[in-house]
N, C-alpha and C positions, 0 to 999 in steps of 0.2 A: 308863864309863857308856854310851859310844856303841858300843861292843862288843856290851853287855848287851841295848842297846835294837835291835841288829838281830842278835842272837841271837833274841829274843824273835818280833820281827817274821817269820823264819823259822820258827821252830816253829810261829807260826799261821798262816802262807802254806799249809806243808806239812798243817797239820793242815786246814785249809777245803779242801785240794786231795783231800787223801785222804777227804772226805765227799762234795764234787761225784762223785767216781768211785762211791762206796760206795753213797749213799743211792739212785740208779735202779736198781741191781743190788736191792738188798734192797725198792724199792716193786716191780721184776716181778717177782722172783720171789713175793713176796707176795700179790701178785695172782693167779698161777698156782695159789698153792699154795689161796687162800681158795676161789678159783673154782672149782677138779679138785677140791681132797679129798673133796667131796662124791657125785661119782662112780665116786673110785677104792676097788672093792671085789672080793671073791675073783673073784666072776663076772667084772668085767671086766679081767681079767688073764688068766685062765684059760680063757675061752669064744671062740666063733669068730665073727668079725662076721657079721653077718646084714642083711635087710632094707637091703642097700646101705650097709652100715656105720653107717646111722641105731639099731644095737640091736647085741646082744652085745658081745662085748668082742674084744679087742688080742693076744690071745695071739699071732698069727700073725706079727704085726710086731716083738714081743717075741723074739719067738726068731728071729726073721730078723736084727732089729740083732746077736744075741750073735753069729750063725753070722759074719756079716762079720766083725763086729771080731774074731774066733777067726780068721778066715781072712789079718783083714791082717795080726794079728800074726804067723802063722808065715810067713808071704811077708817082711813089713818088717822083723821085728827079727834074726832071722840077716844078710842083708844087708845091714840099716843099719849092724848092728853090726859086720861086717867091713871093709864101707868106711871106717869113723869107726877100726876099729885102722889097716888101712894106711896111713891119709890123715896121722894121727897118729905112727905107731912105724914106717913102715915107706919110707914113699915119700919121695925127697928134693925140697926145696925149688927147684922148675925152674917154667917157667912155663907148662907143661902143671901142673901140680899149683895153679899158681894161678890156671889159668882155671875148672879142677875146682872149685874151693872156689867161686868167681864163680860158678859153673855153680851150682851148690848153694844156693846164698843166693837168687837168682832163683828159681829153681824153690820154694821158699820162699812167694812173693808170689803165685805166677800163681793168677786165679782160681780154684775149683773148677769151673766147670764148662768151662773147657779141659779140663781133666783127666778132666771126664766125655765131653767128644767125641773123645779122643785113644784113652782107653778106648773107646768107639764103632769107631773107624775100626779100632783095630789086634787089637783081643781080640775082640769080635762080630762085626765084618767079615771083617779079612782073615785071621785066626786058626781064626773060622767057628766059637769056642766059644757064639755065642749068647748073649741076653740070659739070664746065667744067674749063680750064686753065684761060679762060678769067675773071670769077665770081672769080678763086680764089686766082688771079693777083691783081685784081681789091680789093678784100677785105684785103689781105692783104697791099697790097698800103693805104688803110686808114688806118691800123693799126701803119704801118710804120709813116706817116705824122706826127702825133705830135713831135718825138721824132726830124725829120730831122728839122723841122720849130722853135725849140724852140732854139738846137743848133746850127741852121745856123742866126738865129738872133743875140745869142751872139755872135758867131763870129763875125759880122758885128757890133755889136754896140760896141767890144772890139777895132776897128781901131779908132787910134785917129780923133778927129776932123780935127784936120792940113790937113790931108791928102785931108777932102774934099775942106776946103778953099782955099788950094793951086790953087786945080782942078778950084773953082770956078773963082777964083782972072788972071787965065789966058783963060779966056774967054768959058771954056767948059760947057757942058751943064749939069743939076742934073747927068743924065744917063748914060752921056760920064766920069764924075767921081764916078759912082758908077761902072761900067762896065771895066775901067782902070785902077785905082786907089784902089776902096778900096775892090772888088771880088775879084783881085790876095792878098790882102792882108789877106784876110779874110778867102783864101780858105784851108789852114790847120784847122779850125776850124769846119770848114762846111762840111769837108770829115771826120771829125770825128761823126758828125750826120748821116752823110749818111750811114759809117758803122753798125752805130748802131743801126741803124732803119731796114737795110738790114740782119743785123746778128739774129735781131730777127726775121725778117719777115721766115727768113730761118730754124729755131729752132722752129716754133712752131707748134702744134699739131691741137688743135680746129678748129682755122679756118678754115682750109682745112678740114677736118673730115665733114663741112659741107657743104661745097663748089666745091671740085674737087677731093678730092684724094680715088683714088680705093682699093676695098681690095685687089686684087689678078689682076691684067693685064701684062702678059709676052707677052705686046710688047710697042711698043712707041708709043706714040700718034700723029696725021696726023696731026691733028690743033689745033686752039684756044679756038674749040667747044669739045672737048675729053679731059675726065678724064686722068687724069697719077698718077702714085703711085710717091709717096714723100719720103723721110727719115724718118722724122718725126713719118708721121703716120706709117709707115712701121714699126718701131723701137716697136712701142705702140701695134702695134697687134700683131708681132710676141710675144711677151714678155707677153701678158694676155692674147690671142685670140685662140693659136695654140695651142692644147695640143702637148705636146711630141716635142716640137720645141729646138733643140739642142742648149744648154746652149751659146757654141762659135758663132753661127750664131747672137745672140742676142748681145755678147759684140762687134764683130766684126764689126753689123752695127754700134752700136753706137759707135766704134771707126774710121769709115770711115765720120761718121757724125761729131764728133768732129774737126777731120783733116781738112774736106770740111770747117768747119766754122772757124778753125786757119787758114788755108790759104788765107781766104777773110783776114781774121784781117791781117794777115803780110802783105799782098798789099797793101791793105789799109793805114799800120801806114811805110812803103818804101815810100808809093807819100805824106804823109801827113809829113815827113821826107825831103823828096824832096823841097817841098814848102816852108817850114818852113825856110830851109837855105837860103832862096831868101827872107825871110821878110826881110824889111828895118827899123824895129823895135821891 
């Protein structure tokens, strides 16, 4: 009986605790979504801000977030992803390799906007690329890395051993069974870093604030060397920056910004869905 009665007592510990988390999430977003849907329509998606961003629409900032996160991911996910094989398959257990992981975990935490003056000093500054898509690609791609390298390791050290003996025991080489054997195995785990590295890279403010993103540019940018307006920062100025800036136009970005970052997640967890049915354990 006294088993049962705090068996019980747990299940409704855990279940009040998983509503305290749940129910502020689902009242703002609610709130977002009651307040914006009413101004999110083709025009302002499609159109260029005007009138001090008091009129038109978002488009600019729309395709500035995609250009970033297109940009961090070819920067972060080749190199997170080879850090996270060697750190895992390849380097051995020394205390250089366990200050690298330390190293990794920290970098982790640190706020973003280090990360956007680090980018500042080293990519605009002494690099001399300018507050441009390239510096704020580039800075966010380090932002991103730790989070992809740390769970793309687990994933890889979560495939059992079998898997590489087998590879070993029929002739193939370390690479030829890290490459066929245990990356298809691995890789639900490692598209969950990836998202999450990219979901942040795409949500934040700072970085870019010091790296690439304009206050006001109604039009698109040519290259890799020009500013473009973000979501983000977009989000951040109309909402402190503009006086007299229409209540809707502020919940509307941030619900077009939400939607943009649920729909990386749903693709996301569809292929990592996809994979997952193909493990073989």
């Amino acid at each position: 009986m006294n088993r049962l009665l705090v068996q019980r007592i747990g299940f409704i510990t855990l279940g009040l605790t998983t509503l305290i988390v749940v129910i502020p999430i689902l009242l703002v977003v609610g709130t977002i979504v009651v307040r914006g849907i009413g101004t999110v329509n083709w025009e302002f998606l499609t159109a260029m801000p005007r009138e001090g961003m008091k009129a038109g629409g978002i488009y600019p900032a729309i395709v500035g977030t995609l250009i970033l996160t297109l940009g961090t991911a070819l920067v972060a996910i080749p190199v997170g992803i080879g850090g996270a094989i060697y750190l895992a398959e390849y380097a051995r257990d020394t205390w250089l390799t366990r200050v690298i992981r330390l190293a990794i975990i920290n970098l982790a935490g640190i706020p973003s906007v280090v990360y956007g003056l680090f980018g500042l000093g080293l990519f605009v500054l002494f690099l001399r690329l300018g507050t441009s898509i390239l510096a704020g690609s580039l800075t966010l791609s380090i932002m991103a890395l730790p989070i992809i390298i740390s769970a793309a390791e687990e994933a890889l050290r979560a495939v059992p051993t079998e898997f590489r003996t087998v590879s070993a025991s029929l002739g193939g080489t370390r690479w030829q069974g890290v490459y066929h054997v245990v990356l298809p195995q691995a890789l639900p785990g490692m598209i969950t870093g990836v998202i999450l590295g990219l979901l942040r890279a795409a949500g934040e403010t700072a970085p870019i604030l010091f790296t690439v993103a304009a206050f006001f540019l109604p039009y698109l940018p040519r290259s890799l060397f020009d500013q473009t307006m973000a979501l983000p920062y977009h989000l951040y100025v109309i909402s402190t920056q503009v006086p007299g800036m229409p209540i809707g136009i502020q919940y509307g970005t941030a619900l077009v910004l939400i939607t943009l970052v649920l729909s990386m997640n749903i693709v996301a967890t569809v292929i990592r869905s996809h994979y997952r049915r193909r493990r073989e354990w």
